[in-house]
DRENFI-661987 format. One record per residue (C-alpha): z, y, x; residue in three letters; residue number from 0. Coordinates in steps of 0.5 Angstrom, whole numbers, always signed. Layout:
N
@Z=Z, Y=Y, X=X, code=ala, pos=NUM;
...
This chain:
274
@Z=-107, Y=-48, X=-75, code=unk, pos=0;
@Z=-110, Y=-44, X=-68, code=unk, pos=1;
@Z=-104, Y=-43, X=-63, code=unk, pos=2;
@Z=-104, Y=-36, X=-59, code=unk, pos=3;
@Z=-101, Y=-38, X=-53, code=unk, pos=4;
@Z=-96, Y=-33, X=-49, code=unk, pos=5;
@Z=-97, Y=-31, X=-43, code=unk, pos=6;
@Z=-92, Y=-32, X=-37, code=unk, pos=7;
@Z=-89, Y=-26, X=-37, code=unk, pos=8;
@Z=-89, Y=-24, X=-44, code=unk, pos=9;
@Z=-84, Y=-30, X=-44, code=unk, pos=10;
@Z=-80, Y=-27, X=-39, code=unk, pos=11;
@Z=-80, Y=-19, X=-41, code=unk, pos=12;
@Z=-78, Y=-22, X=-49, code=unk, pos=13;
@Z=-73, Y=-27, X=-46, code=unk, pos=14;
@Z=-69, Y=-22, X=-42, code=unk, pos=15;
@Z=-68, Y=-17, X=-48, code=unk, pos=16;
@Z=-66, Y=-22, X=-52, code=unk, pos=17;
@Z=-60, Y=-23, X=-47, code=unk, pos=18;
@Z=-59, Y=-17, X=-44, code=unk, pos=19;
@Z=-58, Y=-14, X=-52, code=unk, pos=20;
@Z=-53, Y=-20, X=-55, code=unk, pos=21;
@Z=-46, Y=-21, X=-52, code=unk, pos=22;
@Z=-48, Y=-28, X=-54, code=unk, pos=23;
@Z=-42, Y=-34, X=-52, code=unk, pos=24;
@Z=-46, Y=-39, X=-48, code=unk, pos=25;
@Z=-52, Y=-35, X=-45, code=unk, pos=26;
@Z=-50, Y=-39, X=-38, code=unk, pos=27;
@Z=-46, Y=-33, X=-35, code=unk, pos=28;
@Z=-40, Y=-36, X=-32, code=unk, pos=29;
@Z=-35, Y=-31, X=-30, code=unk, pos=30;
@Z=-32, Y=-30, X=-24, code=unk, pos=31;
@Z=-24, Y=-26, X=-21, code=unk, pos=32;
@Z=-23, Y=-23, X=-15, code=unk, pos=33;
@Z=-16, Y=-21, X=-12, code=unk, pos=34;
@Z=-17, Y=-14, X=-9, code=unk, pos=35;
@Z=-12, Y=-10, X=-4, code=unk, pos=36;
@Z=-7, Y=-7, X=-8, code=unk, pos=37;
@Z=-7, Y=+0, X=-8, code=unk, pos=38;
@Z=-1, Y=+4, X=-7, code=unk, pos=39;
@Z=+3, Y=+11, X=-10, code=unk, pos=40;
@Z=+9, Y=+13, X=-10, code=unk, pos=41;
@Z=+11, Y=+11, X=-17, code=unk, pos=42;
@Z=+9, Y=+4, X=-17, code=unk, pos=43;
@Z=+1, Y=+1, X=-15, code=unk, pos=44;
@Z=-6, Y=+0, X=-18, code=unk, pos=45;
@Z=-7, Y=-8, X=-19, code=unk, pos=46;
@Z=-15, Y=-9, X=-18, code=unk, pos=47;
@Z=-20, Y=-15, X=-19, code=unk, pos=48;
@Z=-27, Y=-16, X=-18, code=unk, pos=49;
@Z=-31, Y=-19, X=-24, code=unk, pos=50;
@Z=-37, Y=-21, X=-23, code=unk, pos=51;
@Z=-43, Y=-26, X=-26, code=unk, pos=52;
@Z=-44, Y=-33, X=-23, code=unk, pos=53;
@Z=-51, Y=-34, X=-25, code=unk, pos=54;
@Z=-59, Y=-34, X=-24, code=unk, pos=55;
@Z=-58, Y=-31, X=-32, code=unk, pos=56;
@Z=-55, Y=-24, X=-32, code=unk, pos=57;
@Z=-52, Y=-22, X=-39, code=unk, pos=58;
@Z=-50, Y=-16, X=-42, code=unk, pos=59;
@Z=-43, Y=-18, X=-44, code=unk, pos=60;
@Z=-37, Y=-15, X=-46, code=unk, pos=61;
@Z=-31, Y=-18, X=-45, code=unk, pos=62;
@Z=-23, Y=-17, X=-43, code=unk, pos=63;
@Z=-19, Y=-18, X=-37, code=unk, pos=64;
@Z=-11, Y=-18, X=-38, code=unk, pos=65;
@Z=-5, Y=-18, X=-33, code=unk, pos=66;
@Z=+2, Y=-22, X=-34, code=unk, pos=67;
@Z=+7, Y=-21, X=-30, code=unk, pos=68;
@Z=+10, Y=-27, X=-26, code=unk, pos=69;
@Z=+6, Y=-33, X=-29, code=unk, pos=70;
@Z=-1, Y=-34, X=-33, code=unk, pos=71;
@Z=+3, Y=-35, X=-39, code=unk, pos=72;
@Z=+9, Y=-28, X=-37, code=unk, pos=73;
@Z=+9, Y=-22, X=-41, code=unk, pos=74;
@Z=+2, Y=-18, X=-42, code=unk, pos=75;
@Z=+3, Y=-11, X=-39, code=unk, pos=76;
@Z=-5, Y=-9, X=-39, code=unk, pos=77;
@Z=-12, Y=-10, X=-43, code=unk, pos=78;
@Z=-17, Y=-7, X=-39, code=unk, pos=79;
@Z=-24, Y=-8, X=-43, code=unk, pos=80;
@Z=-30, Y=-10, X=-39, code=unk, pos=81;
@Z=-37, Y=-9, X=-40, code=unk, pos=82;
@Z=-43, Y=-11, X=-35, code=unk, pos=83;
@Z=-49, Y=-5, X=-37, code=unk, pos=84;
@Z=-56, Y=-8, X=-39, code=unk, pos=85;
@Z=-58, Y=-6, X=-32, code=unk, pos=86;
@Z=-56, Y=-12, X=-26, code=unk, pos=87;
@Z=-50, Y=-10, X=-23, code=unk, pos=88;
@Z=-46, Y=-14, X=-18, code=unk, pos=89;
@Z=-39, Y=-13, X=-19, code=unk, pos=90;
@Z=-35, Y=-9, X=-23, code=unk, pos=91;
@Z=-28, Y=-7, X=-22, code=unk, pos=92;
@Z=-22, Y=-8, X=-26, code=unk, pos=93;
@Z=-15, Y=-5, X=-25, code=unk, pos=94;
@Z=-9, Y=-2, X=-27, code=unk, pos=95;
@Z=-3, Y=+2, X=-26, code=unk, pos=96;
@Z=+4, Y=-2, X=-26, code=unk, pos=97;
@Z=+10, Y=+2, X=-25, code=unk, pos=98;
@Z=+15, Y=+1, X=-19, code=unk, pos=99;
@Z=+20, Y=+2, X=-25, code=unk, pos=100;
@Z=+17, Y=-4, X=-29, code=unk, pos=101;
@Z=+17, Y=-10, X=-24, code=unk, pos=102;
@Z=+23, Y=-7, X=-19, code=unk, pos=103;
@Z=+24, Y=-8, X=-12, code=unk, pos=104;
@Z=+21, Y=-14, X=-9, code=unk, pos=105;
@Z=+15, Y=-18, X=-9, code=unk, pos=106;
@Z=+12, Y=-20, X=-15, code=unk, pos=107;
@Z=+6, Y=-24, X=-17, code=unk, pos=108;
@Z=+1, Y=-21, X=-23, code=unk, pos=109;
@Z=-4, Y=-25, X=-26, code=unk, pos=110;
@Z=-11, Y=-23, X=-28, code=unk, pos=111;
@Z=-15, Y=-27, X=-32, code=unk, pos=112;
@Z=-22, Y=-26, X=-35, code=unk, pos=113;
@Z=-24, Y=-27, X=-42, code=unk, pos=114;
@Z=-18, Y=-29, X=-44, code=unk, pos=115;
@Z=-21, Y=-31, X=-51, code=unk, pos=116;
@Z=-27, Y=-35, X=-48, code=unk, pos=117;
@Z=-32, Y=-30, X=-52, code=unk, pos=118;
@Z=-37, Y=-33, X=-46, code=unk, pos=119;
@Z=-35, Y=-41, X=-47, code=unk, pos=120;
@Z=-35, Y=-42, X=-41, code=unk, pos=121;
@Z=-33, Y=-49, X=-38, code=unk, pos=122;
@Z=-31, Y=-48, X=-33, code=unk, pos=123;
@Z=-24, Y=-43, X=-33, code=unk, pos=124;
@Z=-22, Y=-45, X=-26, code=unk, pos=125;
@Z=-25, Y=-38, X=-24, code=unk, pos=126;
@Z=-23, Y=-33, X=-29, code=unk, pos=127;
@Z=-15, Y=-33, X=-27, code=unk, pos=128;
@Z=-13, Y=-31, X=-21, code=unk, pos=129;
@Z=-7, Y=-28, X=-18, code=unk, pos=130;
@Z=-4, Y=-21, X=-15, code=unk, pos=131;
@Z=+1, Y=-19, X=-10, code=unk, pos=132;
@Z=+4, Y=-12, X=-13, code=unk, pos=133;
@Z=+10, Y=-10, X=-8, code=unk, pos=134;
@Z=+16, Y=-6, X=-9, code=unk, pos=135;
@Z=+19, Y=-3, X=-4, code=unk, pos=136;
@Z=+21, Y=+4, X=+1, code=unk, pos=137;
@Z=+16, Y=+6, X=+7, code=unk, pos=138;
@Z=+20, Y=+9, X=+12, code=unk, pos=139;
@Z=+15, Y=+13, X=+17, code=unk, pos=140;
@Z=+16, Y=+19, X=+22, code=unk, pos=141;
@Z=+9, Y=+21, X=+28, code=unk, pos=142;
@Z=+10, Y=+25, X=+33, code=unk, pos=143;
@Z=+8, Y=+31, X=+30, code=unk, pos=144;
@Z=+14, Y=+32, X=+25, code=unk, pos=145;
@Z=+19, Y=+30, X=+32, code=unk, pos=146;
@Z=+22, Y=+36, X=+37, code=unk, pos=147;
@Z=+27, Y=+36, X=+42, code=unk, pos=148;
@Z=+30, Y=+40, X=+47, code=unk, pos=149;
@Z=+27, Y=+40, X=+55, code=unk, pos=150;
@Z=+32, Y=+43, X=+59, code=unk, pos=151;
@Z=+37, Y=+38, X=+64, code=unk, pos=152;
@Z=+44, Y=+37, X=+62, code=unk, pos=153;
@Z=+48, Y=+32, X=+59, code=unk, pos=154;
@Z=+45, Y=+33, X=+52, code=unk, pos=155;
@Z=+39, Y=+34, X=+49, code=unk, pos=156;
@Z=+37, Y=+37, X=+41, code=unk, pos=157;
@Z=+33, Y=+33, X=+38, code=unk, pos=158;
@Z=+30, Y=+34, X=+30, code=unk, pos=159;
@Z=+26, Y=+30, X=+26, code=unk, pos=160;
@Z=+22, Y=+29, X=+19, code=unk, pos=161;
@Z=+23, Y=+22, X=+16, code=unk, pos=162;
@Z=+19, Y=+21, X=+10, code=unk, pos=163;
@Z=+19, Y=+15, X=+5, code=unk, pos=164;
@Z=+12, Y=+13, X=+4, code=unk, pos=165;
@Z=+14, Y=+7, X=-2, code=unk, pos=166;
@Z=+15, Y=+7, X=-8, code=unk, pos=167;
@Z=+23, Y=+4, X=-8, code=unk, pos=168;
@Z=+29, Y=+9, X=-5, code=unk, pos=169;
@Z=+31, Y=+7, X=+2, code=unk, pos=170;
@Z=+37, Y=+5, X=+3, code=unk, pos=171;
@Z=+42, Y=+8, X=+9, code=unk, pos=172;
@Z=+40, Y=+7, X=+15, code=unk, pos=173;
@Z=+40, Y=+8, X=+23, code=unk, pos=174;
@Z=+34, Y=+12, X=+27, code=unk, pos=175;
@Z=+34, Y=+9, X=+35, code=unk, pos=176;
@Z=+32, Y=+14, X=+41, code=unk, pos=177;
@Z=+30, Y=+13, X=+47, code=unk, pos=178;
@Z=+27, Y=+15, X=+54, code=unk, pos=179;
@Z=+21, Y=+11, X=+54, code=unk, pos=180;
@Z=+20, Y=+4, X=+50, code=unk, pos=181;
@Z=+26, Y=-1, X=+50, code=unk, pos=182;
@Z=+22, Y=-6, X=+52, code=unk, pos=183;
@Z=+21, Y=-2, X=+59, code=unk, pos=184;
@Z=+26, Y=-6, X=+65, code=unk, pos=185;
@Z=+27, Y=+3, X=+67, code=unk, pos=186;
@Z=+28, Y=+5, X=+60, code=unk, pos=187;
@Z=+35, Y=+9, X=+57, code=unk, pos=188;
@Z=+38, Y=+8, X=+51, code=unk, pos=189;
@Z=+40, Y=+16, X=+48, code=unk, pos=190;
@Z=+44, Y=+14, X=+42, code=unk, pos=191;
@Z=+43, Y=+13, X=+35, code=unk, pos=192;
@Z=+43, Y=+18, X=+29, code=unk, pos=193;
@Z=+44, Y=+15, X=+22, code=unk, pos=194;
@Z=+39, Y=+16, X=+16, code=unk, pos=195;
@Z=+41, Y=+18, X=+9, code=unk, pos=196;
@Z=+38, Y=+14, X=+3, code=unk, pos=197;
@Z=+31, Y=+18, X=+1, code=unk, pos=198;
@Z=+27, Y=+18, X=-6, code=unk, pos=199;
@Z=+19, Y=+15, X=-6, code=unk, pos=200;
@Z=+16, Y=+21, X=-4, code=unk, pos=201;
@Z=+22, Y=+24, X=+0, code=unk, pos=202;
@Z=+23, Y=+26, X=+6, code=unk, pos=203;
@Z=+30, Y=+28, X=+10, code=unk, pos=204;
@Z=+30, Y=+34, X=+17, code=unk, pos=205;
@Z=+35, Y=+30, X=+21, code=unk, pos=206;
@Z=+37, Y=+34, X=+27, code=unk, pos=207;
@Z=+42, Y=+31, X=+33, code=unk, pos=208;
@Z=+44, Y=+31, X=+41, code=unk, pos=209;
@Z=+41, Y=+25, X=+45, code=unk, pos=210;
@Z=+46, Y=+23, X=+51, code=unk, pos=211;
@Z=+43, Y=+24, X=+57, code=unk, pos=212;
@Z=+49, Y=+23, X=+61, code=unk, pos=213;
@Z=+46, Y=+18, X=+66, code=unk, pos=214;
@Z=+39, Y=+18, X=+66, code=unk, pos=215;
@Z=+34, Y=+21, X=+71, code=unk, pos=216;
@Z=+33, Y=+26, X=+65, code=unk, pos=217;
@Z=+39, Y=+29, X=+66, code=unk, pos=218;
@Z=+36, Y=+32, X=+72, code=unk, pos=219;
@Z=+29, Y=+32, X=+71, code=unk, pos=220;
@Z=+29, Y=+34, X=+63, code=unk, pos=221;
@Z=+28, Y=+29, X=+58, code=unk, pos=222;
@Z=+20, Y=+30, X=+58, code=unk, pos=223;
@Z=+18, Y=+22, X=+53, code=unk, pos=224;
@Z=+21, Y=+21, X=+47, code=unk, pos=225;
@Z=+21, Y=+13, X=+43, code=unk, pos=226;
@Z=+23, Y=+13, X=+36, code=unk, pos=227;
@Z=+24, Y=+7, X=+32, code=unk, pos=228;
@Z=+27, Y=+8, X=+26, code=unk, pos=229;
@Z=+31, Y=+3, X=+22, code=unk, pos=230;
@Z=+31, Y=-1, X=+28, code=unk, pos=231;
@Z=+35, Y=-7, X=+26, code=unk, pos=232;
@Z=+31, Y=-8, X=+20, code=unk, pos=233;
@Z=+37, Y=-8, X=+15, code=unk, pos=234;
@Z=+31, Y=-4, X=+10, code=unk, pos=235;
@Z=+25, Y=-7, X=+7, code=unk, pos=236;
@Z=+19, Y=-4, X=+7, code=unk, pos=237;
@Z=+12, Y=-5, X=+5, code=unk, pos=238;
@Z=+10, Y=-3, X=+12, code=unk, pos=239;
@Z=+14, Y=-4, X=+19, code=unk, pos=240;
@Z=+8, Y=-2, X=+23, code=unk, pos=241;
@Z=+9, Y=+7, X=+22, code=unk, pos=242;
@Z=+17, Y=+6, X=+24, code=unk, pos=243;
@Z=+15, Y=+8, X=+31, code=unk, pos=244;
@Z=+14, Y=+14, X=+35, code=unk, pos=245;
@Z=+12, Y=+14, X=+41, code=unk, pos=246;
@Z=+12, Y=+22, X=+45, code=unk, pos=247;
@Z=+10, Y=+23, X=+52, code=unk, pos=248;
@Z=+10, Y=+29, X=+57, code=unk, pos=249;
@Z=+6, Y=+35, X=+54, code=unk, pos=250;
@Z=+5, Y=+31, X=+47, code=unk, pos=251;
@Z=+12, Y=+31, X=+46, code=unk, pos=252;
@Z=+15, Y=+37, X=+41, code=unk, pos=253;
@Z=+19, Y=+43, X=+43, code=unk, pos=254;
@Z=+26, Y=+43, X=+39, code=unk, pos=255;
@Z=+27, Y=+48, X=+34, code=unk, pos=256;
@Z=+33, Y=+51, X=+30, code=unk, pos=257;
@Z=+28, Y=+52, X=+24, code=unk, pos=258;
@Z=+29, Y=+47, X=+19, code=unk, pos=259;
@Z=+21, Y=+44, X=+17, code=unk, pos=260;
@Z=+19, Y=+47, X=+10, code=unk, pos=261;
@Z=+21, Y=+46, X=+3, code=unk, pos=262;
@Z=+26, Y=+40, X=+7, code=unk, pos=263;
@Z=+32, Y=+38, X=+6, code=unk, pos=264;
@Z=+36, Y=+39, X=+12, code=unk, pos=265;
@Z=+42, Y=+35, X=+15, code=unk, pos=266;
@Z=+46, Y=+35, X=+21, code=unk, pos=267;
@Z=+48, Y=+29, X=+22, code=unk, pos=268;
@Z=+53, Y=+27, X=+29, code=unk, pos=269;
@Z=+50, Y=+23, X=+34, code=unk, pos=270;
@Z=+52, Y=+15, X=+34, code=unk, pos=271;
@Z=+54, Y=+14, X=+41, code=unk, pos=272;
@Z=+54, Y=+6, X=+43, code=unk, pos=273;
């Protein structure tokens, strides 16, 4: 019997259109999960891992990816189909959307995991579960844009300001913190607190108020800085702590307006004098 022999690359083309063309169990790809930064709305998150291919043996497959709340084995609350296209591809993304109104506040962990049927066969399944922070919580923020107050010498000032909630859960009530420059300063002035009412995610509330500057070189000069914390004895948390500061200097600082921001809900509030 003649034996035709097969050239090299024949081999390989025919090789890698069989793989690339069956979704076969045992092909030699072994799939790997990442944990992705989750991403944040004012609703609920986007949970992400990255798929990709452990292998020198690219396959066209297609698989799912499940998510479970709290544990491996928890409630599923998503299955998001995976398909590696025939072209080589590094990695692909897997999310889901999951609702603050689900988890509740807090910090939860959800459970990712690739293949859960082994459709792949894989030996090694180590790789294919990994686990993911989705955080429930409020955002407190205000910028030197959305403050202004008043400039002129004298005992008082005006001040009015935009707190927005940038989480996902409503804030609780809670305080806002003036003062002349940053507490840290030996030379700096306390001018009082203003409270802050509980704000839906997405949110926002104009607080207007008198800073105290009976005492203070501002009383003579004009207040010319403002820094504003908010929630300063951190009775609220927050997905971030790091946008609950302004501070608003010089010609940067915003003149006081009697108007309202648009579309807001205005308060005024009294001035906490301690």
């Amino acid at each position: 019997m003649e034996i035709n022999p097969v050239s090299p690359d024949t081999f390989d083309r025919v090789f890698k259109e069989a793989v690339y063309t069956d979704n076969v169990a045992g092909v030699g790809s072994a799939l790997i999960a990442t944990s992705l930064p989750t991403v944040y709305g004012t609703d609920g998150a986007i949970a992400r891992i990255a798929v990709t291919q452990n292998s020198g043996l690219y396959s066209r497959i297609s698989v799912t990816s499940t998510l479970r709340l709290h544990s491996p084995t928890g409630p599923q609350i998503a299955e998001i189909p995976i398909n590696f296209p025939i072209t080589q591809t590094a990695a692909l993304e897997s999310s889901s959307w999951v609702t603050a109104s689900l988890l509740g506040p807090g910090s939860h962990l959800l459970y990712w995991e690739v293949d859960p049927s082994n459709a792949m066969g894989d030996r090694q399944r180590e790789d294919n579960l990994v686990a993911t922070t989705v955080n429930v919580f409020p955002d407190l923020s205000t910028a030197p844009a959305l403050i202004g107050w008043g400039h002129d010498p004298g005992n008082e000032a005006p001040i009015s300001l935009r707190v927005e909630n940038r989480g996902n859960w409503a804030s609780a009530a809670t305080t806002l913190a003036v003062w002349d420059k940053a507490p840290e300063q030996t030379d700096s002035h306390s001018l009082g607190q203003i409270p802050m009412p509980a704000i839906e995610p997405g949110g926002y509330v104009e607080l207007t108020g008198s800073l105290n500057l009976a005492n203070t070189p501002a009383a003579t000069t004009g207040l010319q800085a403002l820094y504003v914390h908010l929630d300063p004895d951190n009775t609220v948390e927050e997905l971030s702590e790091n946008n609950n500061v302004a501070l608003i200097g010089g010609v940067l600082g915003g003149q006081f307006s009697e108007e309202p921001l648009p579309s807001g809900n205005t308060l005024y509030l009294p001035l906490i004098r301690r």
